[in-house]
N, C-alpha and C positions, 0 to 999 in steps of 0.2 A: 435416394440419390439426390433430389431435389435439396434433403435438410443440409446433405453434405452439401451440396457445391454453396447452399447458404453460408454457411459455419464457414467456408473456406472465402468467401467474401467479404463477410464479416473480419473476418481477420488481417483480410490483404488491401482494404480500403475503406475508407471513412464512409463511416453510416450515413443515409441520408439525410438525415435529422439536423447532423452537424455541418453539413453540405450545404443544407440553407442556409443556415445560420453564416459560415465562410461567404456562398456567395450574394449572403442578403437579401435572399428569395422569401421575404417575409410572407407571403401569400402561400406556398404552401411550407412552409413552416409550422404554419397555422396548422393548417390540416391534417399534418403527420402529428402534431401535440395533442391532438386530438384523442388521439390512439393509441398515445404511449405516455410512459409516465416522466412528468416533466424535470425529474432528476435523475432520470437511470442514467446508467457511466456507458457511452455509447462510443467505438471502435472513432480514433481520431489519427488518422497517418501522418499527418503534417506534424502534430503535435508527440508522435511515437505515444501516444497516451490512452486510456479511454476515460471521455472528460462529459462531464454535462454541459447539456443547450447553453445555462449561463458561465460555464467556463472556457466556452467555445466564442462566445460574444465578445467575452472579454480579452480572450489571448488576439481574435482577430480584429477589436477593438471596433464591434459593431454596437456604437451605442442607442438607434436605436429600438435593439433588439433587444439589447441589453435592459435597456430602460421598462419594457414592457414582458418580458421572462420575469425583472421583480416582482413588477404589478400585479405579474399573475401567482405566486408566490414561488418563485423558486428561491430552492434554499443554499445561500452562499456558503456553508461550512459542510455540503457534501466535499470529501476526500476524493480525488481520482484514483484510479489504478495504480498510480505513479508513487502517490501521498500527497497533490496538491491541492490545495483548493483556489477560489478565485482570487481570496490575497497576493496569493501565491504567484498564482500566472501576471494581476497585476504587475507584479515587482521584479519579473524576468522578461516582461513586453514592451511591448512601445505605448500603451495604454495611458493617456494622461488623469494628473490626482484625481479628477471628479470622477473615476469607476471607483476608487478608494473613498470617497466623501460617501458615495450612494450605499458602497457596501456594509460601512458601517452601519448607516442610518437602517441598513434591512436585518440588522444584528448580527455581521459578521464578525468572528472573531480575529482581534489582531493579534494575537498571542498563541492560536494554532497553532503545531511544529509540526514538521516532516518525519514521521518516525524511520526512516531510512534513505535517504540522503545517498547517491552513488556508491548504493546497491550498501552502503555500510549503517552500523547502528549510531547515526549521527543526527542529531533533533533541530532541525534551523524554525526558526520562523520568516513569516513572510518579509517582518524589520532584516534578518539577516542574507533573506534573499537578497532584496531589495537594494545593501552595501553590497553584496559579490557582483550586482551589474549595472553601478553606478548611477543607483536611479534617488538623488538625494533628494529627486523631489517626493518622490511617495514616500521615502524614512521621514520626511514634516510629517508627512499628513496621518501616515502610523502613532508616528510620535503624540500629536494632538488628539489621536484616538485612544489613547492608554494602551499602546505596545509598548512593552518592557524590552529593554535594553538588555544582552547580552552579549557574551564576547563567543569565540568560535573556537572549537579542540582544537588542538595545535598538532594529535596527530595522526594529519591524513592532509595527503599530499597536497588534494584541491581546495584547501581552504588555506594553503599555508602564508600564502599574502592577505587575506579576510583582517587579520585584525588591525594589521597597516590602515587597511581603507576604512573599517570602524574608528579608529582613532583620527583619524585625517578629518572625518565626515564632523562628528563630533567636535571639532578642535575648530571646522568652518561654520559650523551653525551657533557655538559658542561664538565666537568672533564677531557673526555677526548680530548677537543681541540675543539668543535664544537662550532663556534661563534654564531652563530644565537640561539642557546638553550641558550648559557651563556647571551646572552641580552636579551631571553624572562623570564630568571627565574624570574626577577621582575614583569611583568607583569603576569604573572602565578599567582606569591604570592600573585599581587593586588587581583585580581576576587576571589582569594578562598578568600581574609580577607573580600570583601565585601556582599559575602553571608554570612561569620559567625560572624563578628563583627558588634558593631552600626555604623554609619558614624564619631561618635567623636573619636572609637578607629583608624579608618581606617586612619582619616586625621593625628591624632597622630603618627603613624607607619609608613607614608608613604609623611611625611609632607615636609621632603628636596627632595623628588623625582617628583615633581610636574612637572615638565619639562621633566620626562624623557622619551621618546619616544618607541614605540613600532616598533620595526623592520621591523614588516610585512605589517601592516597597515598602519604606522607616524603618530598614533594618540599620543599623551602624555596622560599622568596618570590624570592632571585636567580636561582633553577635555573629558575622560574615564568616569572618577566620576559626571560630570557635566550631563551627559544624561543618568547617572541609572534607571532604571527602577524598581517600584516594592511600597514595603513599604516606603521606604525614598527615594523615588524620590524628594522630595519637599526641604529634610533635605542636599542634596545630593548639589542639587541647589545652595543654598544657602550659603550654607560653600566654594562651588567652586567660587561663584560669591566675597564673602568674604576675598580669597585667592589672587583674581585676581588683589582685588584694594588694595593692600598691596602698602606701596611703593615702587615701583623700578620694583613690579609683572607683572604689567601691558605690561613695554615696553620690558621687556623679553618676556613674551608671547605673544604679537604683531611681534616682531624681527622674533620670531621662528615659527611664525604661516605663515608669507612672505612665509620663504624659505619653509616650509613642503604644503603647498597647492597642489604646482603641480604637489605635488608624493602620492597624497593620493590618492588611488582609489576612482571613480565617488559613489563606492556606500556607501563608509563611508563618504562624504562631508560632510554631513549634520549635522556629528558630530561636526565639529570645528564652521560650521556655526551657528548650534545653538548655540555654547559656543561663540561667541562674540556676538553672537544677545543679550544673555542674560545679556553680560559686557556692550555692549554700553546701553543699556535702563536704566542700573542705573549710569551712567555719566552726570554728568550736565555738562562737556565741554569735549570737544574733541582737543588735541593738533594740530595747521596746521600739523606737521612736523609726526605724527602718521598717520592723514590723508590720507598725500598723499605717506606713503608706503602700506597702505594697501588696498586702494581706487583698484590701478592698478592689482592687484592680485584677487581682488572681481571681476573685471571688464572681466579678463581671464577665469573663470567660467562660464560668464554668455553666452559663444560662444556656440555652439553646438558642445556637444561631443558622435556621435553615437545615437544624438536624445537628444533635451533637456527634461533635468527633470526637470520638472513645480514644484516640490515641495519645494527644495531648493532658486530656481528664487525669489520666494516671501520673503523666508527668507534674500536673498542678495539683492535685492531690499530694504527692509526696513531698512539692515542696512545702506545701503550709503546714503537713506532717512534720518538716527540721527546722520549720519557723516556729512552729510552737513548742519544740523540744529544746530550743536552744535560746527560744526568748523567756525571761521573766514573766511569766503570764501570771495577774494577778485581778483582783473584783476592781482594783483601780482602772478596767478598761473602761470604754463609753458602756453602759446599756446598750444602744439603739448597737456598736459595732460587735458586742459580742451575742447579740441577736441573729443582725446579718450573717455572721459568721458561722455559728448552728444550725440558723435556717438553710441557709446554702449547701453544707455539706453534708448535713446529716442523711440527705434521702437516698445519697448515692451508698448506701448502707443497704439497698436493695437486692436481690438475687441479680437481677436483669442487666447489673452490672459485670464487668470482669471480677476475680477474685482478686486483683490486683488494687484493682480499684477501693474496692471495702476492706483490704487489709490497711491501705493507709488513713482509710475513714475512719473505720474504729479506733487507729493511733490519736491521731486527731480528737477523738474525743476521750481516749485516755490522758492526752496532754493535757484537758481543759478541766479535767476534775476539781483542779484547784479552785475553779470561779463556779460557786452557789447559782447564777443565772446559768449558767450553759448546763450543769448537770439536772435543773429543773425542766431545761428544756429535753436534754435526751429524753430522759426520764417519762417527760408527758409526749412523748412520739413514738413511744413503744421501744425503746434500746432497755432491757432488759438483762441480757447477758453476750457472751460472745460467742458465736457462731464455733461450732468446732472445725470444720472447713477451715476457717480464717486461721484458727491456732493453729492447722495444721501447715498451712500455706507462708505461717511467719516463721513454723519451725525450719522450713524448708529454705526459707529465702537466708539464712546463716547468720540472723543479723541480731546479736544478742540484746540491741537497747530497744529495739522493737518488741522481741519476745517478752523481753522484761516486763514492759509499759502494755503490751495486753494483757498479761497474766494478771499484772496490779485491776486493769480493767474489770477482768472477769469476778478476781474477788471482793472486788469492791461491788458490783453489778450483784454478785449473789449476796453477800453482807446486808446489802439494802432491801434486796428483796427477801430475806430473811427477817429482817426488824418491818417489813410493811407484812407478814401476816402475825404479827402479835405473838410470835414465840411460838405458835403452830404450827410447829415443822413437822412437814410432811414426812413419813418413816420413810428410810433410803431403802427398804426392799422395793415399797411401793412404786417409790423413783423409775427403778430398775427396772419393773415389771413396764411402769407406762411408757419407757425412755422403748423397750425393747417392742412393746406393740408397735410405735411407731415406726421404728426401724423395719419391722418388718413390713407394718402399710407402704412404709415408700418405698419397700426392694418391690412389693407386689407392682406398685404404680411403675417403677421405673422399666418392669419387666414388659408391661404393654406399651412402651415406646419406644421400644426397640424396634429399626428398619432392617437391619440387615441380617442379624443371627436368631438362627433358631438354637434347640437346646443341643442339637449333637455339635453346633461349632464355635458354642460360646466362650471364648476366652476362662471367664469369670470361673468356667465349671471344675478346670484342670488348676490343683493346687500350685501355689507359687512358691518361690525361699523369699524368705524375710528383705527386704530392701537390705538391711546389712550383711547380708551371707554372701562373700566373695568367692570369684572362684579363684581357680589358681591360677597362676599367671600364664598368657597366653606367650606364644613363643613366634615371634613375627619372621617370617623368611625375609622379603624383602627389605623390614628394619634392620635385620638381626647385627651388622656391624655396625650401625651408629649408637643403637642401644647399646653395645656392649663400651664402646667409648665412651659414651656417659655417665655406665656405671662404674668406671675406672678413671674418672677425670678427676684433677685434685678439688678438695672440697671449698675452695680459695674460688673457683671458676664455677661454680654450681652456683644456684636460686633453690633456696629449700622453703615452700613452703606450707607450712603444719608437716603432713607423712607425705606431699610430693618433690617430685626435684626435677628441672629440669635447665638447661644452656639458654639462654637467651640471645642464642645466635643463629644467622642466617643457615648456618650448617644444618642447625636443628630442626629449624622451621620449618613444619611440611606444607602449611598451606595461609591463603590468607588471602584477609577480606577486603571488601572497599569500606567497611566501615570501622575500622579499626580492626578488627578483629583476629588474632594471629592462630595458630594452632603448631604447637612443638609437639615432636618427642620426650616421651615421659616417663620416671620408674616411682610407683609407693614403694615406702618403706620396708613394705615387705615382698619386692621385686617385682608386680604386677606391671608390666608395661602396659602403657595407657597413652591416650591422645589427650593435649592439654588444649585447651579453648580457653584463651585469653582474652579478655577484653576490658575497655577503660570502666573503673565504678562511674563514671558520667555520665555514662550512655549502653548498659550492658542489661537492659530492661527485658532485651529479646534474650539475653542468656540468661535469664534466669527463670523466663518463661519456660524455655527450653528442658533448663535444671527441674522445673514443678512439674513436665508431663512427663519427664522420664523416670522420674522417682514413683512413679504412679506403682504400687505391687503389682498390678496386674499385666503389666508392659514387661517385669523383670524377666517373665523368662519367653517374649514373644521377639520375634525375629525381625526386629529393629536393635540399631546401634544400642549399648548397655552401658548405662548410668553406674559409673564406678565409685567419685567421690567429689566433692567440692573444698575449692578453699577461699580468702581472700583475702587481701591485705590493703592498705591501705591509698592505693592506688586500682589494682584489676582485681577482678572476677577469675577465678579459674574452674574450669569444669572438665575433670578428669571423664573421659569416655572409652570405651573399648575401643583398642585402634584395629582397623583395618590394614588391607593390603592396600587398595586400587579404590579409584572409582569407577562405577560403570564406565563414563566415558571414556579411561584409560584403558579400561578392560576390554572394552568391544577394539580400540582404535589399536591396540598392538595382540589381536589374537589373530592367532596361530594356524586356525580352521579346528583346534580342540575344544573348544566352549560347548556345552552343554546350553544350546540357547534357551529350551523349554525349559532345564530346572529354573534358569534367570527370569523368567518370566513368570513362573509359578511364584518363587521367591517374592516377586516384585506383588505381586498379587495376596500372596499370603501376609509379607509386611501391612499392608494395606486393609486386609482383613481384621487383623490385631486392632489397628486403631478405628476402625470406625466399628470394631463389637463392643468398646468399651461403653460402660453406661455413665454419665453421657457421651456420646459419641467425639473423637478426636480428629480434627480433619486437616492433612498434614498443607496443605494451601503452595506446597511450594516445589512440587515434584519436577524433577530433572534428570538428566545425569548425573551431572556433580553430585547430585543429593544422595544417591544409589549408592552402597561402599558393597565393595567386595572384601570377605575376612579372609580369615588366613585359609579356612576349608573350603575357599571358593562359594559361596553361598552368598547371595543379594540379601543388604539390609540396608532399610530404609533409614535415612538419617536429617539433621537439619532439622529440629521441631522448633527453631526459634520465633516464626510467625505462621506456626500451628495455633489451631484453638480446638478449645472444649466448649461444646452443645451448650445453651444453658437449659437447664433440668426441665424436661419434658417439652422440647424445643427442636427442630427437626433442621433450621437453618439460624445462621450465624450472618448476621448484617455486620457491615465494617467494609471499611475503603478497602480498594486495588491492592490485593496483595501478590506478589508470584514473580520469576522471571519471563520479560519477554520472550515471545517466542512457544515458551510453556507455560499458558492462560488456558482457561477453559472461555468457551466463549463468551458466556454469559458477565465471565470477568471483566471482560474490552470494554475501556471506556475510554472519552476522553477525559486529560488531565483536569481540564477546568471543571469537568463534572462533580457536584458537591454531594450528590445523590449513592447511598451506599450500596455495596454489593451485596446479594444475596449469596451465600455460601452454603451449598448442601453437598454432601456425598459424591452428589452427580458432578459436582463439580472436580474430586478429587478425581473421579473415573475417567473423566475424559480426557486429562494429562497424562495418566497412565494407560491411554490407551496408545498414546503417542509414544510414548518410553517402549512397552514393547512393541512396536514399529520399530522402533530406535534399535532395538536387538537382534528383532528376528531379517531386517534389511543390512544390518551390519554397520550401522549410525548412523543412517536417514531418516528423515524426519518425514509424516505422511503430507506435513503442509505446506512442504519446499523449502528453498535456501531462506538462509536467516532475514534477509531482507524486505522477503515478500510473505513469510509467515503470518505478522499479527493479520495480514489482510485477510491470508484465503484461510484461515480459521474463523475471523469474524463471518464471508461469505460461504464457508462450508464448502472450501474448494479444495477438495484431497487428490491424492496420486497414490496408489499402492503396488507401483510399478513392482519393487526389489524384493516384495515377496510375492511368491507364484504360489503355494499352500492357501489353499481354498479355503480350509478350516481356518487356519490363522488370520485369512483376510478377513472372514466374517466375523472375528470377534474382533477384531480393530476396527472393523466397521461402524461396530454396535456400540462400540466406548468410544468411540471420535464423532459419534453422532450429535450437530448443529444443536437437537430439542434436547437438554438437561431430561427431560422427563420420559424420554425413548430409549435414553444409556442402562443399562444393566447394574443391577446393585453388585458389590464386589464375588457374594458367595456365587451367584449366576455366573461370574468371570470364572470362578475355579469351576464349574458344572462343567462348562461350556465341553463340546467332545475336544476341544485340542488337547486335554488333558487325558482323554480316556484311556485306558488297558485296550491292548490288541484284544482282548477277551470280550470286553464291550462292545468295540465298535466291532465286531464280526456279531455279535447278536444284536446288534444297531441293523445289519444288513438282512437278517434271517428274521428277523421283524418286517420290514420293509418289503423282504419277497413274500412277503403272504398279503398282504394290498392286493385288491384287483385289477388296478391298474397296472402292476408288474409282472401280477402270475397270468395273464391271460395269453395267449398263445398267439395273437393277433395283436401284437403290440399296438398301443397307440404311438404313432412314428413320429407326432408333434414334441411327446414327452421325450421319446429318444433323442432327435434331435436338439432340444434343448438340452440334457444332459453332456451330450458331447460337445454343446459347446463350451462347456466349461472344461474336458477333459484336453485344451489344447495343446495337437501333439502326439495324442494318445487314441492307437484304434481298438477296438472291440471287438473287431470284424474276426478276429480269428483266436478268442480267448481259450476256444477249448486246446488248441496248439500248447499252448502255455502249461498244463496238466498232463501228467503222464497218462497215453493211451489205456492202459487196462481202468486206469481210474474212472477216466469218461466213459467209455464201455459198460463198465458197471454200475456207474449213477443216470447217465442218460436214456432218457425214455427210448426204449426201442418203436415204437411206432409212430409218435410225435416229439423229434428233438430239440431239445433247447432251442433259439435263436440267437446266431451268432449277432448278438447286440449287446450291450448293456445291462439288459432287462435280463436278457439269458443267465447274462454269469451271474445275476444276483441271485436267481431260480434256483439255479444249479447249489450255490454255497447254501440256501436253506436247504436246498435236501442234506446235502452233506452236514448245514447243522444240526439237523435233526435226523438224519436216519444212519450216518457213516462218519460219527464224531470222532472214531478212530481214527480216520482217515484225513479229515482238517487240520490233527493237529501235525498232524505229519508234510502236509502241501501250503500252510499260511499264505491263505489267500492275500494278505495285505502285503505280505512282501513281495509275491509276484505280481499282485496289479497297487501299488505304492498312492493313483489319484483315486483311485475308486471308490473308499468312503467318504474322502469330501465330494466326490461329485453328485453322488447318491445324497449325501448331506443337505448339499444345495437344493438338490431337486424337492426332500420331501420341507425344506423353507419356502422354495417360493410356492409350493403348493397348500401350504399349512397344514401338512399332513402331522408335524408335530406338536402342534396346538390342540389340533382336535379329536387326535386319535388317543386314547388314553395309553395304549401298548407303546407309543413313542414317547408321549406327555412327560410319561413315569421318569425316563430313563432320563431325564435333565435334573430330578431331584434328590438323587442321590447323593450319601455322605461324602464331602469333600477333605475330610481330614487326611486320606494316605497322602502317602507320600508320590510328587510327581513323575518319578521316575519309576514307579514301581510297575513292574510288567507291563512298559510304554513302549509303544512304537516310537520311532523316530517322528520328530516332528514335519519331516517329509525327508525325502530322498536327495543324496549326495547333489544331484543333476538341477536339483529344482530351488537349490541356495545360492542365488546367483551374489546371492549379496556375502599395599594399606596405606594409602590416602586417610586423615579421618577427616570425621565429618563436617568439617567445614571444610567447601569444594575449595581450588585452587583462589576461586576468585566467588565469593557472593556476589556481585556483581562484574564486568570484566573492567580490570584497573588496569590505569596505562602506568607510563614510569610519572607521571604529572600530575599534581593535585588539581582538583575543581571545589570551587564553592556550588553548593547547593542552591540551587534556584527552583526547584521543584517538590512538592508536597511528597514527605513522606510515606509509603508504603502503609 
């Protein structure tokens, strides 16, 4: 009673802590800091918040309290409850600039955001606090701290006059003499014109400033427009790629793109580098003399800065790939540049790279054949021949000058190595023989690095059909009358391209992304409906990712979305896929109360299975609803393998930046954006989003971590709710896979163990196990144990279980001179005798149907007791083969009483798009 009326204190009035702090009772301040840690988030009424001692200093502007909380080091970039930190409250208070001078100086950051903003997914920082509440003096002092400037979404109510007063502010401190506001007023005006204008007014408006540079960043205005985001992403493209090849455009922004490279911070790169990735692709030639000034500056990138980022690398890889394909490359270049040039790329020719990566490496040195120094250099580095991975990864990628220019590679590579042993060629049986021992050392090798599958549930073992063996076309219910229009449309109004076809109209369009990326209705040639995934060759890196893990043979026939065909032309990417009906989150938000919620979760589980048995393991990093499809048989498959990855080869986790949607992170993901430090990605990582998904099902679309606005919080602190499902067993295996420790979560085959899946047949010899313990058979119950039991059964009495059995039956099973006890324990006694000595008579009474909580409560009890860890007669009964099927002789996932709660595969929105474009101001995923 005591902890309660605590907790209820706690919640109803400001901590002491903060008290002092309010009423500048430094002296015992002191001595509660004592005791507690000097940045816990502690209960604040005044502020509706729970905020730290120094954000409590600062909002009530006690400085100097404030002054000696730093001394002692408190940390300015703790987050409150809310998402503020002490910038933050600066810039909403009466706090004058010197709490802003101090905070810097203690390394606070001026560029923090709020990730949820009045309760919506809206990112301010403290500069944007700061104009909502007319505080021009702390935007100076932000300003002179290196806070970036940005403008405010246009849609959500309470920001709707924000960019007036951005503009106003800006337009005053311009005025009066401040330079850095007078060269941002342009790019201010750009971002407001391109959330409210189309792109034809925007390029119109802003069409001689194309070069001009942004102060903070040194992005220019084309580099800005070229990687929009949103509605005209595609429009955005296009018209910048339009710009670029003007005459005379080109070597201006090549010129300028030299010098601005090395001052662009690491985390906007990716903006210029996309923007020539997406100039050089539509070049048929490349000038030597452009070449090689921008050759050496791609080249100073690709060094390590504080940890390479692997996501750019591919991108500057591939351009120096069409730089040297489409330049004259001859021995006339410097020595010393085509040195540097070798030296630089060659090593990313490593495993430890992506395969993305060293398919454009080895291009690269297939283009440089020509020049005597660079093939002396592969040569003396150990490039011998070409990896077959890599030819299989360029057969894939559709790109036939690629394919070409390795194949030349590899023959050249064996030619040579054929004249260095002196015409003693090794006999091709022998080849064979040693090619094959290998092949086989590394299945052995690969076999002991396997986490998650043993031999009864390995993918690998159950034969596949050929990546080309189709099936037959699937017959969509919910498509069925737009397919049939399209296949009856005149061929004047079709897009046919190679054997697909499909409208390039809104009509058709089933879903679509923020980053260009559309998805139609589709038919092959030879009537297969299909889902088209469209996207710009500019930027369609993640769809072809996507394209090389589903082609994988061993993915063909596991229950994720199916890899049907590819095309492309000379604009998009298209990736023919198996369409669905639904996605999960259509599916749960318009059912019916008929869903089969356990198969959906086994599904979900079994998807998930498939790829992380694959060797090396596949970890889909992006799990959601949207990602979930339902097909036309109602069956969950797992979709979206665009910023999926592959293990590298005997490798258990996958480094690389923030990947995933808000909201659906695992924790270990959470980071802040300014963090340059990469993520660790293991398995456990996939598990714990998917423990949240089925949450997502079995509550009927709630989320175990709360509304969308307060999610990234209580998954970082590990603050769940599993109010909406009342199933015992289902709670503890969401329990298990939503667990904070990555290294406490359940590997996937353990998810399918787990009893919510088990046959009525098991968990009744689950219970006839259990009453032979002598803790349950003993006649003197231990009442502590019952009692704990029942507390889980809430609702639900015991007291009179023999009622519930027909009389001659109890007569006949119950001990006539010592009778069961009407408890818990009793009726468990009672079903082992029955399973063991009157089996006829069980199958006739199904104990689980008339008592529906009683295996999970019994479940719970022998967990918290570790009666299934250490008893081997229970231990067993978790390792059995997981391959049947979920439904097969399954009780209900619980009782009516106790559920209170073709789309394809690219969700409605990969990210959620409003009707407005935004330029990018944040590091790519």
């Amino acid at each position: 009673m005591a902890f309660m009326n605590q907790k209820q204190l706690l919640e109803t009035e400001t901590h002491p802590i903060i008290k002092c702090v309010i009423d500048d009772d430094f002296k015992n301040l002191k001595k509660l800091l004592k005791i507690s840690d000097i940045n816990n988030l502690l209960t604040c009424v005044e502020s509706n918040d729970s905020i730290t001692p120094l954000i409590a200093a600062v909002a009530s502007c006690k400085w100097d309290i404030f002054i000696w909380l730093l001394n002692v080091d408190a940390n300015p970039n703790v987050v409150s409850k809310n998402g503020f930190t002490a910038l933050h409250y600066v810039s909403q208070s009466q706090a004058p600039p010197k709490f802003v001078r101090k905070l810097i100086e203690a390394k606070a950051d001026p560029n923090v955001v709020i990730q949820n903003a009045f309760g919506q997914k809206i990112k301010l920082s403290p500069l944007q606090i700061a104009i909502m509440h007319d505080r021009e003096d702390i935007v100076k002092e932000l300003l002179s701290a290196g806070a970036l400037v940005d403008v405010f979404p246009v849609n959500y109510p309470e920001l709707i006059h924000s960019n007036e007063k951005l503009v106003q502010v800006m337009n005053r401190l311009a005025t009066s003499g401040d330079e850095l506001c007078s060269k941002l007023r342009k790019i201010v005006e750009l971002k407001i014109a391109v959330q409210m204008k189309t792109p034809k007014e925007v390029f119109e408006t802003f069409g001689s400033y194309m070069l001009y540079e942004d102060p903070q960043t040194h992005l220019t205005i084309i580099e800005l427009l070229c990687c929009v985001t949103g509605e005209y992403t595609e429009k955005y493209q296009q018209l910048s790629i339009n710009w670029v090849k003007k005459p005379g455009m080109f070597n201006s922004y090549i010129k300028g793109a030299v010098s601005r490279l090395p001052n662009i911070p690491e985390v906007y790169l990716y903006v210029p580098i996309k923007c020539l990735l997406a100039v050089f692709c539509t070049m048929e030639e490349i000038a030597t003399e452009q070449a090689l000034v921008i050759i050496p500056q791609l080249l100073d990138q690709l060094k390590p800065k504080n940890g390479l980022n692997l996501n750019p690398v591919v991108d500057i890889q591939q351009i120096i790939y069409l730089i040297t394909q489409k330049t004259q490359v001859t021995n006339e270049w410097h020595p010393n540049f085509i040195e540097k040039l070798c030296n630089t790329v060659v090593p990313f020719v490593k495993d430890q790279y992506s395969t993305d990566v060293r398919v454009y490496t080895y291009g690269i040195v297939a283009n440089l054949l020509s020049v005597e120094q660079a093939v002396s250099i592969f040569t003396s580095v150990g490039i011998t021949s070409v990896p077959e991975d890599i030819l299989t990864s360029a057969d894939m990628k559709m790109n036939d000058k690629l394919k070409e220019t390795l194949r030349c590679l590899k023959n050249y590579l064996r030619k040579l190595n054929e004249e260095s042993e002196d015409g003693a060629a090794v006999p091709e049986s022998r080849k064979k023989k040693k090619k094959k021992k290998k092949k086989k050392e590394k299945d052995q090798h690969n076999n002991q690095n396997v986490e998650v599958c043993g031999p009864s549930t390995d993918p690998a073992a159950v034969p596949c059909k050929p990546v080309g063996t189709q099936e037959p076309p699937h017959f969509s219910k919910r498509w069925r009358e737009k397919l049939e229009k399209l296949a009856n449309t005149d061929e004047t109004k079709v897009t046919r391209i190679e054997s697909i076809m499909y409208m390039n109209n809104v009509d058709f369009r089933i879903a679509k992304g923020s980053d260009g990326t559309e998805v139609f209705l589709g038919l092959k040639s030879d009537g297969t409906e299909v889902a088209i995934k469209r996207m710009s060759r500019t930027n369609y890196q993640v769809l072809m990712n996507e394209k090389s893990l589903l082609r994988l043979p061993k993915l063909y026939d596991c229950p994720v979305v199916r890899y049907i065909d590819f095309a492309e032309d000379n604009t998009f990417g298209y990736l023919c896929l198996q369409l669905c009906e639904y996605t999960l989150e259509e599916y749960i938000k318009d059912n019916d109360g008929s869903l089969d919620k356990e198969q959906l979760v086994y599904d979900i589980l079994d998807s998930l299975r498939a790829l992380h048995c694959q060797r090396p393991q596949i970890l889909h990093r992006d799990l959601k609803p949207q990602n979930v499809l339902i097909d036309v048989n109602g069956r969950a498959r797992l979709a979206d393998f665009g910023i999926s990855r592959r293990l590298p080869k005997g490798q258990t986790t996958y480094r690389t930046r923030s990947a995933g949607t808000e909201g659906w992170m695992a924790t270990e993901t959470l980071k802040d954006e300014d963090e340059d430090n990469d993520v660790r990605y293991k398995w456990s990582t996939d598990i714990q989003v998917a423990g949240m998904l089925i949450y997502y099902i079995l509550s009927g679309g709630h989320h175990p971590f709360g509304e969308t606005y307060e999610r990234v919080y209580n998954i970082h602190k590990g603050n769940y709710k599993l109010d909406h499902v009342q199933d015992v067993v289902a709670k503890d295996l969401i329990e298990w896979m939503i667990n904070k420790e990555p290294e406490k979560r359940p590997k996937v085959e353990e998810c399918l163990n787990h009893p919510i899946f088990w046959t009525n047949t098991k968990k009744v010899e689950y219970l006839r196990r259990v009453g032979n313990r002598n803790e349950v058979s003993v006649r003197e119950t231990n009442q502590e144990l019952v009692s704990l039991v029942e507390e889980w059964a809430v609702g639900v009495s015991y007291n009179q279980w023999k009622d519930k059995f027909p009389p001659d039956l109890v007569k006949e099973v119950d001990d006539k001179k010592r009778p069961y006890p009407n408890n818990i324990f009793g009726l468990v006694r009672f079903i082992r005798i029955l399973r063991e000595h009157y089996p006829h008579h069980i199958d006739k009474v199904d104990p689980l149907r008339i008592f529906p909580h009683l295996f999970g409560c019994i479940y719970k009890l022998t967990k918290s007791q570790g009666w299934h860890l250490e008893w081997s007669l229970l231990k067993e009964m978790f390792t059995a083969d997981v391959t049947r099927s979920a439904t097969q002789d399954a009780m209900p996932l619980t009782n009516h009483e106790d559920i209170s709660v073709a789309v394809q595969e690219c969700q409605p929105s990969f990210t959620e798009t409003t009707a407005n474009a935004t330029i990018v101001t944040d590091a790519p995923e």
